[in-house]
C-alpha positions in Angstrom: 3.4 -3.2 13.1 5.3 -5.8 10.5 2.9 -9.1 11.6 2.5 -8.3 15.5 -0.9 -7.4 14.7 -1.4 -10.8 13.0 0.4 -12.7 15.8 -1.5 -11.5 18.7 -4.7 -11.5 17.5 -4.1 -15.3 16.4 -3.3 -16.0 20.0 -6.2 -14.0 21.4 -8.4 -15.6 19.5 -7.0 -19.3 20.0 -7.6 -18.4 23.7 -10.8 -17.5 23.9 -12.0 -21.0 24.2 -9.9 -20.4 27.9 -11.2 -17.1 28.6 -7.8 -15.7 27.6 -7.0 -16.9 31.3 -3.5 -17.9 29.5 -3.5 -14.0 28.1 -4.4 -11.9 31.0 -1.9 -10.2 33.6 -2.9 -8.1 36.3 -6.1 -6.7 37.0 -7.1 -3.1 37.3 -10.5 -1.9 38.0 -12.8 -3.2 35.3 -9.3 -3.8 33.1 -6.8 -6.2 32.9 -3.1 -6.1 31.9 -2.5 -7.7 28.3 0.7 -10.5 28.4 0.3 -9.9 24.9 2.1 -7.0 23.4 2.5 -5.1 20.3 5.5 -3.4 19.5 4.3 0.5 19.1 0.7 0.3 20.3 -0.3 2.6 22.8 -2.1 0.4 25.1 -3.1 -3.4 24.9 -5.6 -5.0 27.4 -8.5 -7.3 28.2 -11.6 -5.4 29.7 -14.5 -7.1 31.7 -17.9 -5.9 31.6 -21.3 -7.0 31.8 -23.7 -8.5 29.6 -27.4 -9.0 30.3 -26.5 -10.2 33.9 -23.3 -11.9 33.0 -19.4 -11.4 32.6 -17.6 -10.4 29.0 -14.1 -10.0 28.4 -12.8 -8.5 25.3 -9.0 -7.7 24.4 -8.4 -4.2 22.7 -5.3 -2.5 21.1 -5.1 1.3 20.7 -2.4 0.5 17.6 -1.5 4.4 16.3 -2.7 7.6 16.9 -1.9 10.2 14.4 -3.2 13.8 13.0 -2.5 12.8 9.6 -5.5 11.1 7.9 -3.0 9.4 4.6 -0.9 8.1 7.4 -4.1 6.9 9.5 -5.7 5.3 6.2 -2.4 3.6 5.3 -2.0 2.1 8.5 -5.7 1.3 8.3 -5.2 -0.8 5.4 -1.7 -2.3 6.6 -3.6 -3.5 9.5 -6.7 -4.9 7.7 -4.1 -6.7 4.9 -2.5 -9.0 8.2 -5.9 -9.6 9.8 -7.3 -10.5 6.3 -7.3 -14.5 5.9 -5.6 -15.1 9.2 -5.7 -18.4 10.0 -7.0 -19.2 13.3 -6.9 -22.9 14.8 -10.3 -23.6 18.1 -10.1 -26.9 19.1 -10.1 -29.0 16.3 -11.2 -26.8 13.7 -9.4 -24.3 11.8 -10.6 -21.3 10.5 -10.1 -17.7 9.0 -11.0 -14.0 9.3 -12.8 -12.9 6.5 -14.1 -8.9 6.2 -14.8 -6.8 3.3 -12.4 -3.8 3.2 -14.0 -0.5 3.5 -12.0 2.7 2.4 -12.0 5.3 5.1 -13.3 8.6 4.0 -12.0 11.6 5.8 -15.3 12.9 6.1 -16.4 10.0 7.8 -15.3 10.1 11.7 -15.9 6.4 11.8 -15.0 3.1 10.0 -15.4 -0.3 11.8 -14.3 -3.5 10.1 -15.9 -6.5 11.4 -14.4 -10.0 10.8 -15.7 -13.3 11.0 -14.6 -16.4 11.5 -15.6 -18.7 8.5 -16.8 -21.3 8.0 -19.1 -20.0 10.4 -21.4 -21.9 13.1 -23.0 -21.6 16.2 -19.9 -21.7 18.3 -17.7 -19.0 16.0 -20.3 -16.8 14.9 -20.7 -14.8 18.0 -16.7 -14.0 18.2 -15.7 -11.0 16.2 -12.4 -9.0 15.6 -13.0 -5.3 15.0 -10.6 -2.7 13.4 -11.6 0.5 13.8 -10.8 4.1 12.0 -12.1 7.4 14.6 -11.6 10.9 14.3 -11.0 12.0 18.3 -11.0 15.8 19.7 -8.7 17.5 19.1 -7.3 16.1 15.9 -6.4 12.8 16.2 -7.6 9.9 14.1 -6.5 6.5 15.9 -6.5 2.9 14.7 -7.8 0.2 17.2 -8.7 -3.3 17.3 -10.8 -4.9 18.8 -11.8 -9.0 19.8 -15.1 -9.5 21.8 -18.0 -11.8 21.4 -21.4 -10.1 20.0 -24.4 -11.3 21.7 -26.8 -10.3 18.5 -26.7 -9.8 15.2 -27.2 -5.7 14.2 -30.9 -6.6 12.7 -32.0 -8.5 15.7 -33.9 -6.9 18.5 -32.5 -5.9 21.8 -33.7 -7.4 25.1 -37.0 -5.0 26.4 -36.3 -4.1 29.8 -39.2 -2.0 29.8 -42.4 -1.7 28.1 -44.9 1.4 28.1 
């Protein structure tokens, strides 16, 4: 991955202001073609869903796909070690990706990394970069990333569509 990773992320990131409208080829059904590219990754591109009535994008790169769990963690690691401090100018601000690193276990079928931007305020903290360690059927454990925005924090409660 050398600094790809690093790279592209950066420019996701310093798009998002945009809507990665400078980022985003062709569209597919709920997908949209990546301009960005990684060298090696298995698939790279923006997806559009919806969020409590409106329109998200996120971008997402399926990096390495391997049976191997050593070769899985290293490139786990590798991958955290460029997105780790990554400078990252919005607007007039600059800032960097901060996460704590969090050894996959291989009896664990899940790690998740989340970065944040820091300093953090009201305009950064809902956009997150995720790296992500599954275990997937048959054998396969695959390294992804991931930039979206979050529209709550994990302790705050959901929207109740529903009440009995």
């Amino acid at each position: 991955m050398k600094n790809e990773l690093a790279t592209a992320v950066k420019q996701v990131l310093e798009d998002f202001p945009n809507g990665y409208k400078n980022l985003m080829g062709e569209p597919g059904d709920s997908s949209f073609e990546s301009k960005i590219k990684i060298e090696d990754a298995e698939g790279v591109q923006f997806v559009q869903h919806s969020q409590y009535g409106r329109s998200v994008v996120s971008w997402q790169a399926r990096l390495f796909t391997t049976e191997d769990h050593d070769q899985a963690r290293k490139k786990f690691k590798a991958a955290y070690q460029q997105l780790q401090g990554l400078s990252v100018k919005l607007g007039a601000r600059s800032y960097k990706l901060r996460s704590a690193y969090d050894v996959p276990d291989l009896n664990e079928k899940f790690t998740a990394l989340i970065f944040e931007l820091e300093p953090s305020n009201s305009y950064t903290e809902p956009i997150k970069v995720e790296l992500q360690m599954l275990f997937q059927i048959p054998m396969e454990w695959a390294i992804g990333v991931l930039v979206y925005e979050r529209d709550r924090k994990d302790t705050e409660p959901g929207r109740i569509l529903r009440s009995f």
